[in-house]
N, C-alpha and C positions, 0 to 999 in steps of 0.2 A: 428440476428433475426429481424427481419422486422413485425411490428406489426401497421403500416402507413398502413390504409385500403386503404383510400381515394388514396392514390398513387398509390397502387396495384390496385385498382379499375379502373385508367384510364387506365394502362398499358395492362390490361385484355380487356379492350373496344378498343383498338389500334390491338389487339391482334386478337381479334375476325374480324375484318372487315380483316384483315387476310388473317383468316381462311375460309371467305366468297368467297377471290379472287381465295384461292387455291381451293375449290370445283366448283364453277364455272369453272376455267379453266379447272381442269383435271378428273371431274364428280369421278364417284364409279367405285369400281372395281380393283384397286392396291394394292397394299402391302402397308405396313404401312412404311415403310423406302421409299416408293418414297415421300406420305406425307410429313414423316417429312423434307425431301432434300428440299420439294419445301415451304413448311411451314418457314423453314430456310433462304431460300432466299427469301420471302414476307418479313418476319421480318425483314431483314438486309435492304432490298431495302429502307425500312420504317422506318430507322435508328435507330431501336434499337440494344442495345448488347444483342447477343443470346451465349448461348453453349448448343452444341448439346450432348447427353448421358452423359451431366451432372451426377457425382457419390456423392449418400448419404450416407452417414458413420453413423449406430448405433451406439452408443455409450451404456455401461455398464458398471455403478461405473469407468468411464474413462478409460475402455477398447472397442478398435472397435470387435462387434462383430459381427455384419454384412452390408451388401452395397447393397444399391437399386441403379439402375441409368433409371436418370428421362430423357425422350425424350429431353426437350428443357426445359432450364434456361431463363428467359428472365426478364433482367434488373439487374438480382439478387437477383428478389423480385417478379416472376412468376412463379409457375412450370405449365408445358401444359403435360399431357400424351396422347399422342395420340392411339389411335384404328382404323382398317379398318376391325370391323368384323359385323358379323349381325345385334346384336342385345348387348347393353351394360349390362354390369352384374353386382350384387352386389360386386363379387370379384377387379371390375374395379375400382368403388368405393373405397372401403377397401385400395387396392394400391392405393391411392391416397392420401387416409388420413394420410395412413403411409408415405408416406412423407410428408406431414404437418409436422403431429409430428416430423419426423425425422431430418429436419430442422428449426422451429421453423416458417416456410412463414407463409403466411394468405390464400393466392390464390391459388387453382389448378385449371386449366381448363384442363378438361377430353373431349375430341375430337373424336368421332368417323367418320370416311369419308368412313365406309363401307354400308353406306344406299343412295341413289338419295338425299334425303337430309340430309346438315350434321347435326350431333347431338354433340351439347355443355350440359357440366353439370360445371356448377361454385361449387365449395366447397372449404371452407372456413376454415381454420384448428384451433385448440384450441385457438392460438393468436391472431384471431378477436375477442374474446372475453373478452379479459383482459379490467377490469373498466367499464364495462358494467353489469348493476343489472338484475339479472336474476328476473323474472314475476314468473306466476301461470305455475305450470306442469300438462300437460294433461293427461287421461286417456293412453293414451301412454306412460308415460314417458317422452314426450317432453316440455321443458321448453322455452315460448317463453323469447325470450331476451331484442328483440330490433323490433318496426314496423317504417317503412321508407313507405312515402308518396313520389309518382312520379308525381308533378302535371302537366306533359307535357302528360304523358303517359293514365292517371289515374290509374294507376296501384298502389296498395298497395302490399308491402312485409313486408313480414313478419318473421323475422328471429328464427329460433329456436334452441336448443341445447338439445342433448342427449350425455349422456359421452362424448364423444371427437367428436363428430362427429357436424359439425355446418349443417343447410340445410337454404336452402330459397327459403318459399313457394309464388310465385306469385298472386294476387288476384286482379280480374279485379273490378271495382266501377264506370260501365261507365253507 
């Protein structure tokens, strides 16, 4: 279990400029399996350790009883799922958390390269928030956790949690 943000955080930002080269090279329009072939090769060129359709193992009362497998591992300590469809869905989501959970990582980057531009969504699984004091819950349900200051950027986040699910809302302060 991997609960070292800050690590997974850089490897996500290595990750992402990426996923930048692979949509500039080969724009929209492909299957999700040529993505990932060439996702896989940015990553290795850039010397990280990838495995590709990496398999998640449910676990229940220490019986496996069911298996997801994730696009790309990366480090050991990234899951990336990738997409090439229209438009991303809460279901996309949802499989993503589930494996959060099902691994115990901090990091999913959700990738879609089926729009002109591509679309990243970071989420963040149960384990970024271990030792972190939860704040006021909003009329939503949503309990913020934790706010990070970017002072290069001036961007504020704002981290928040509802059951298992982390999000993080961006807030410009320029």
């Amino acid at each position: 279990m991997d609960t070292d943000e800050h690590g997974s955080n850089e490897i996500a930002e290595k990750i992402i400029g990426c996923v930048y080269r692979v949509a500039n090279g080969l724009g929209c329009g492909f299957l999700e399996k040529v993505y990932e072939n060439a996702l896989f090769y940015e990553l290795t060129k850039a010397g990280l350790e990838v495995k590709q359709q990496h398999p998640i193992l449910i676990r229940y009362e220490g019986v496996v009883v069911g298996e997801y497998v994730a696009d790309l591992l990366v480090e050991g300590r990234v899951l990336v799922e990738l997409k090439a469809v229209q438009a991303l869905d809460d279901v996309h989501t949802a499989q993503c958390i589930n494996y959060l959970r099902g691994t115990g990582l901090v990091v999913c980057l959700l990738i879609n390269f089926g729009r002109p531009k591509v679309q990243i969504k970071r989420l963040m699984g149960p384990a970024a928030m271990q030792g972190h004091e939860s704040g006021t819950t909003d009329e939503h349900g949503w309990t913020q956790v934790r706010v990070v200051q970017c002072p290069n950027s001036g961007f504020t986040i704002r981290v928040y949690l509802c059951s298992s699910v982390v999000s993080m809302r961006f807030l410009h302060h320029g």
